[in-house]
N, C-alpha and C positions, 0 to 999 in steps of 0.2 A: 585527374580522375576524381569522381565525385565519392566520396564516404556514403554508404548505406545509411540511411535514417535508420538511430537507436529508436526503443522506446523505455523513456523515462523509468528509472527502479520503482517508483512507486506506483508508477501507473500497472507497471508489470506484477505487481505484486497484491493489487486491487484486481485486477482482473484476471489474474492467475490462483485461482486457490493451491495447484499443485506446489505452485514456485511458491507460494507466501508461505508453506507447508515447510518445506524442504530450507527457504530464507531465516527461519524461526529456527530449524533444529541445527544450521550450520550453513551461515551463512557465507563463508568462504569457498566452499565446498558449489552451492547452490549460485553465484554469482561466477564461479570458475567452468562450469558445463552450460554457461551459454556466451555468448558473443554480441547479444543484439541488445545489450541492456546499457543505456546509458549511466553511472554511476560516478561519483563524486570521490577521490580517496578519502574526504571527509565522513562520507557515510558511509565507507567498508568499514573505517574507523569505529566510526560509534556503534556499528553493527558488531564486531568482532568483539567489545568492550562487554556487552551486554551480557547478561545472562540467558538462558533461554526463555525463561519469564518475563523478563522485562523487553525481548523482544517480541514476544507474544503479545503481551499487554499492547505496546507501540502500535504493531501493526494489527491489532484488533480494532482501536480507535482510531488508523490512517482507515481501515475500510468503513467502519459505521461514520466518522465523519463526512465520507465520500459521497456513500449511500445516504446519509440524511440532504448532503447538499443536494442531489439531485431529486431526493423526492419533494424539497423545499420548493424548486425550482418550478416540478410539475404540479404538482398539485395545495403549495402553498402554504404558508406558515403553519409553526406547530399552532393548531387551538387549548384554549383552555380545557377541554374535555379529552386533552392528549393524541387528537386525529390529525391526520395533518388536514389541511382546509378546515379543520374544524372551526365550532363558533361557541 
């Protein structure tokens, strides 16, 4: 029998603001009500360890890193004038 394709915690957590919500205020709790999230017991680990600030902070920077890569991608490096394509 084939296994259901997860998707990835962080990917789920980039494109879920509910879940990234609820993964910040308890994340044991927010990885226990669902079943389709691929996850590492390394990273319930470091999840569970945290504070709720420091995993705020974390996953505030997994999504604006995500979001810069891809507007990097479209519309091209940051410019000196702070745009991206800019010149």
């Amino acid at each position: 029998m084939v296994e259901p394709l997860k998707t990835p915690l962080w990917t789920r957590a980039v494109a879920d603001e509910a879940f990234r919500e609820r993964l910040i205020a308890d994340p044991l709790r927010a990885l226990a009500s669902t079943d389709d999230i691929a996850v590492s017991a390394e990273q319930v680990h470091q999840l569970d360890e945290m504070t709720i600030a420091e995993r705020e902070e974390l996953l505030t920077e997994i999504v604006r890193e995500v979001y810069v890569k891809g507007a990097i991608a479209r519309f091209g490096q940051i410019g000196p004038d702070g745009r991206f394509g800019g010149l």
